[in-house]
C-alpha positions in Angstrom: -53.8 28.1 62.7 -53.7 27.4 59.0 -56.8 29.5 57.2 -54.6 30.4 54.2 -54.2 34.1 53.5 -55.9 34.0 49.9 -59.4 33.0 51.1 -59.2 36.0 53.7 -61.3 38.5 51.8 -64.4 36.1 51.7 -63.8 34.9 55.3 -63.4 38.4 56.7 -66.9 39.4 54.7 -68.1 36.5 56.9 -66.6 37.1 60.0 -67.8 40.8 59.9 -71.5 39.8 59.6 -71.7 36.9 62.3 -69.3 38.3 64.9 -70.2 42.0 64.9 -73.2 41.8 67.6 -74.7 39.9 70.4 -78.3 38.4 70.6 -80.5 41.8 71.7 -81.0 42.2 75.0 -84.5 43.0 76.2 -83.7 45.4 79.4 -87.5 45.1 80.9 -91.1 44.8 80.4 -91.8 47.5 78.1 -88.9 46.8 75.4 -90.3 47.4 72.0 -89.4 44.9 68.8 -89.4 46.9 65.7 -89.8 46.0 62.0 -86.7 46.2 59.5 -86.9 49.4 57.5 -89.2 49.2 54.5 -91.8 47.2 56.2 -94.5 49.1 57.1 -94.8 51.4 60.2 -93.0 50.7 63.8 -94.7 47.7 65.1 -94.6 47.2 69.2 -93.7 44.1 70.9 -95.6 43.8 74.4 -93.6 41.2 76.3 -94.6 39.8 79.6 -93.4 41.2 82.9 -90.3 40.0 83.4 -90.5 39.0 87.4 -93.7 37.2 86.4 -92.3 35.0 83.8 -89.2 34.2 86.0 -91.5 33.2 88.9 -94.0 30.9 86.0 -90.8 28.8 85.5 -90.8 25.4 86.6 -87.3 24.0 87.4 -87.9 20.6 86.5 -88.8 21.8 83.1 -85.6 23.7 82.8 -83.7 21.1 83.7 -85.5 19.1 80.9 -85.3 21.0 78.5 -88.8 21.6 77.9 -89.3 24.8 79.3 -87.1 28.2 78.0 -85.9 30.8 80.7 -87.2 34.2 79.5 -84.6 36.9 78.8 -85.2 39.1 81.5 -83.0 41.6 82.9 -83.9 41.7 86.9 -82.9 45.2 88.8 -83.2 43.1 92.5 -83.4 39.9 94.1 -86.8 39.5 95.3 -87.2 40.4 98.9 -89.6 38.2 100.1 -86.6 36.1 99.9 -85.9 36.3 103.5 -89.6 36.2 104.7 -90.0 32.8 103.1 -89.6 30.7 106.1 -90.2 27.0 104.0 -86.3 26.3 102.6 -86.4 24.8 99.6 -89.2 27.0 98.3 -86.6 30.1 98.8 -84.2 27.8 96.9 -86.5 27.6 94.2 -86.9 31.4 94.0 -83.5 32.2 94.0 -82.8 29.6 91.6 -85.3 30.8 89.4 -84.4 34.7 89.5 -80.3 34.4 88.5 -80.6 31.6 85.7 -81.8 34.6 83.4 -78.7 36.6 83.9 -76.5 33.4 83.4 -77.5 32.0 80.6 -77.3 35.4 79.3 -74.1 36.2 80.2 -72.7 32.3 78.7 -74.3 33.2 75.9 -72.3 36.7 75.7 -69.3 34.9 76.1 -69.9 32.7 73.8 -70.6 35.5 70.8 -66.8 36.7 72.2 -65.6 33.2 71.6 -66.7 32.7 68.5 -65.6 36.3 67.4 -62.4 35.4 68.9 -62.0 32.0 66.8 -62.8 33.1 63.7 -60.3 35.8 64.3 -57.6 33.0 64.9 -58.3 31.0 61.6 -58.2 34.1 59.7 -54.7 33.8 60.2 -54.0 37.8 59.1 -51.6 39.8 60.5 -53.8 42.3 62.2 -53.0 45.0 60.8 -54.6 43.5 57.8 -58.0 43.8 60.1 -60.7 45.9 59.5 -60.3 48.9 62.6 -63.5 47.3 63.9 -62.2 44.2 64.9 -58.6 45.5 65.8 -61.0 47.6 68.3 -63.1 44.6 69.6 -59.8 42.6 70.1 -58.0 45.2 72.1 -61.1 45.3 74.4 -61.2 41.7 74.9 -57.7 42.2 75.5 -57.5 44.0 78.1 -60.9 42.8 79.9 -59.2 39.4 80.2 -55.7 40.4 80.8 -54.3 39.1 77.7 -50.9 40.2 75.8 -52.2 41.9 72.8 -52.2 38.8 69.9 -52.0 35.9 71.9 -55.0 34.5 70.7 -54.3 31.1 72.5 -54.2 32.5 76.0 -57.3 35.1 74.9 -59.1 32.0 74.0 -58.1 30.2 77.2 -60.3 32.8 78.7 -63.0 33.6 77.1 -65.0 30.5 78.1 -68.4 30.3 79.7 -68.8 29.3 83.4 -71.2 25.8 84.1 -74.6 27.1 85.0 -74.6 25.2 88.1 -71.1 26.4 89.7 -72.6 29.8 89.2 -75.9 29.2 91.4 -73.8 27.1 93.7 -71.3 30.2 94.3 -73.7 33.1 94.4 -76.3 30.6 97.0 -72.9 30.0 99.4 -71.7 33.6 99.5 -75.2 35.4 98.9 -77.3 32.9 102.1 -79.6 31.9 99.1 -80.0 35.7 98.3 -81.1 36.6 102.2 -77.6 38.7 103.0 -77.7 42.5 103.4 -75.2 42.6 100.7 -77.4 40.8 98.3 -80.3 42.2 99.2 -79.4 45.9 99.0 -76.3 46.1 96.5 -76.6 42.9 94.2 -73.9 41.5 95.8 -74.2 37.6 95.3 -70.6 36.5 94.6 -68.8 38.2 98.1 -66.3 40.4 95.8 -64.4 42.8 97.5 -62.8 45.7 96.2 -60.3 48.8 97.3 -60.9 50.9 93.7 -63.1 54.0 94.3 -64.2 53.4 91.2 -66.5 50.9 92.0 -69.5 51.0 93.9 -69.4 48.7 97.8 -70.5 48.8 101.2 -69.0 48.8 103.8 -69.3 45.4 106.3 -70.3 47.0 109.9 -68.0 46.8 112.3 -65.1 46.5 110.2 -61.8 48.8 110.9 -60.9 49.2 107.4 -61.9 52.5 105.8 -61.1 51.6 102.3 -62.7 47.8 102.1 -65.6 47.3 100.3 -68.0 44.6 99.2 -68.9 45.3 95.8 -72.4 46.5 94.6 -74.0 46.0 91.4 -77.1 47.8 89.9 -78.6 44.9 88.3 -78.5 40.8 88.5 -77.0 40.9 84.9 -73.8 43.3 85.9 -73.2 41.0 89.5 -73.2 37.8 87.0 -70.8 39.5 84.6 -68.5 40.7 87.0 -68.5 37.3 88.4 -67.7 35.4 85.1 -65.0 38.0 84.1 -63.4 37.5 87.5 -63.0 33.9 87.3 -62.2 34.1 83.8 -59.0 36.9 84.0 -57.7 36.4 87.4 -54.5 34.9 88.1 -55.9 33.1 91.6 -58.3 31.6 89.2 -55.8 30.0 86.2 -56.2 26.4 87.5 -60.0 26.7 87.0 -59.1 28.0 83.6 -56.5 25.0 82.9 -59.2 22.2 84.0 -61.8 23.9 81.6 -59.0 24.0 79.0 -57.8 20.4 79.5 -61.6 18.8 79.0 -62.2 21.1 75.7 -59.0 19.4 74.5 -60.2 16.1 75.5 -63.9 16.8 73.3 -65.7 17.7 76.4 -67.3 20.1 78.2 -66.2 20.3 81.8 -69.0 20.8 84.9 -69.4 22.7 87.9 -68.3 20.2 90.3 -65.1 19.5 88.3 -64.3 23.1 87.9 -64.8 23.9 91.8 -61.2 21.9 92.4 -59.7 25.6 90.9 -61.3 27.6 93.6 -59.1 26.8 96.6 -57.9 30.6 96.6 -62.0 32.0 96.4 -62.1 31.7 99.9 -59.9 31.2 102.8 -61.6 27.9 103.9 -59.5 26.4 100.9 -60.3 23.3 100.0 -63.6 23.1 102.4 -64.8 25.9 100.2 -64.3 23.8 97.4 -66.3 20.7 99.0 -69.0 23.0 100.1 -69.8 23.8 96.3 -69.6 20.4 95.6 -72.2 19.5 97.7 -74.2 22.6 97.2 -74.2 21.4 93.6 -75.6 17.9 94.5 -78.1 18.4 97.1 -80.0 20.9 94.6 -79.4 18.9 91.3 -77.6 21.9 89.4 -75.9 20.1 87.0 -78.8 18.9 85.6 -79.1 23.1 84.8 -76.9 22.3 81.7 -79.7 22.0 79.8 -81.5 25.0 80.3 -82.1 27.4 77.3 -83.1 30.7 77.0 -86.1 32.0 74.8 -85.4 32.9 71.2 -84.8 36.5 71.1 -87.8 38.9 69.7 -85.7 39.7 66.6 -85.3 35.6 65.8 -88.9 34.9 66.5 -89.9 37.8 63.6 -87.3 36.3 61.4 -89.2 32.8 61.3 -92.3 34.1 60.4 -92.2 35.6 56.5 -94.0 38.9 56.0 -95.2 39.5 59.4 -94.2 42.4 62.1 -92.6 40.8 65.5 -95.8 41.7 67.3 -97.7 39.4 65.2 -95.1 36.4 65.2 -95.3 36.5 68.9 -98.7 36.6 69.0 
């Protein structure tokens, strides 16, 4: 990776400013947007109620393009979820509710990515690194399961997941969002765990005092978890090797394509693998791919010279 050394000084000034944060976050309805020091007294950004702006979205205008998913962070899955009796009107809910929390979490990834690329054409030994980003790499590290300095195989992993094998996995294993588990812990992806660290509930009826299904205390941790799951475990490294193999190509690979790596994500196998499939065609999900999320609050003040975020979104 052939950066040479003697432009590192300018390149590492570079690095520090564009990789060092994510897009903010807006956690609910009452985050505030504030002005940059030096401008003028805090200014308040009211934002719309994030359930209500999730439920205004029309799908066909996601899929389009023409319409932006809010960044919304939702606590729950809506429970009139399992009172809705008409099918593809739940569909449309449950669609609706987790594409915040995906987007969000690709575009997370992404910021890692990025970080993690630059890194690699810096082409410094690493003790040459600021402490900063010797810290941010040991994290990725070992969130991923990575040697420490194998950039190649950190890269490898630290890819986003299609939006539409997402939906597709969390509609199979959540019943659309209707399951106790889903319902009641965030639980939309069927994860199982044995730690006590992590929070789970116990199936009824089941023997096993120490299995759990995992809980989640919001839709954006459950979507996380998910996407770090696929993206560091070893049952999942043909996934991993099909997304590789199209990026090497020039291309992006899709859900359905991606689905042949899941064979080990349940014990149907390969009928696991056609149900996504399917899943992913009967509700048009790859069409998805073109979904965006709003600009954040800060980007919004940033395009509008002079003026406080409350009166650019105005």
């Amino acid at each position: 990776m052939g950066t040479p050394r003697r432009v590192a000084a300018g390149a590492l000034a570079l690095l520090l400013g564009a990789c060092s944060s994510v897009a903010p976050h807006l956690a609910n309805a009452d985050t505030n947007g504030r002005a940059e020091p030096g401008s003028g007294p805090p200014q308040v950004v009211r934002l719309p109620d994030p359930s209500a702006a999730v439920g205004a979205l029309d799908l066909d205008r996601v899929r389009s393009g023409d319409q932006a998913v809010p960044r919304a962070t939702l606590t729950d899955l809506p429970s009139r979820l399992t009172e809705i009796e008409r099918v593809e009107r739940r569909k449309r809910l449950f669609l609706k509710t987790l594409l915040p929390a995906a987007l969000q979490a690709n575009e997370n990834v992404r910021a890692q990515r990025q970080f993690v690329t630059a890194v690699a054409r810096l082409d410094l030994p690493r003790t040459r690194l600021p402490a900063s980003m010797r810290d941010r790499l040991a994290r990725l590290e070992e969130t991923y399961r990575v040697d420490a300095g194998d950039l190649d195989a950190l890269l490898r992993k630290v890819d986003t997941i299609p939006v539409s094998l997402l939906l597709a996995q969390a509609a199979i294993e959540s019943g659309w969002g209707t399951s106790r588990f889903a319902q009641h812990g965030n639980a939309l992806f069927g994860e199982h765990t044995r730690d006590p660290d992590h929070t789970g509930m116990k199936p009824r009826r089941l023997g096993d005092p120490d299995f759990r299904v995992r809980t989640f205390a919001t839709l954006d941790a459950a979507v996380a978890a998910y996407q770090r799951n696929l993206n560091s475990h070893p049952a999942y490294a043909g996934l991993r090797a099909i997304r590789a193999a199209a990026r090497a190509e020039g291309r992006v690979a899709d859900g359905a394509e991606l689905a042949a790596g899941l064979q080990d994500y349940s014990a149907r196998g390969q009928t696991y693998v056609n149900d996504l499939r399917v899943t992913i065609d009967a509700n048009d999900l790859e069409q998805l791919r073109n979904a965006r999320l709003e600009p954040a609050v800060q980007t919004i003040a940033s395009l509008v010279p002079g003026r406080g975020a409350d009166q650019a979104l105005r």
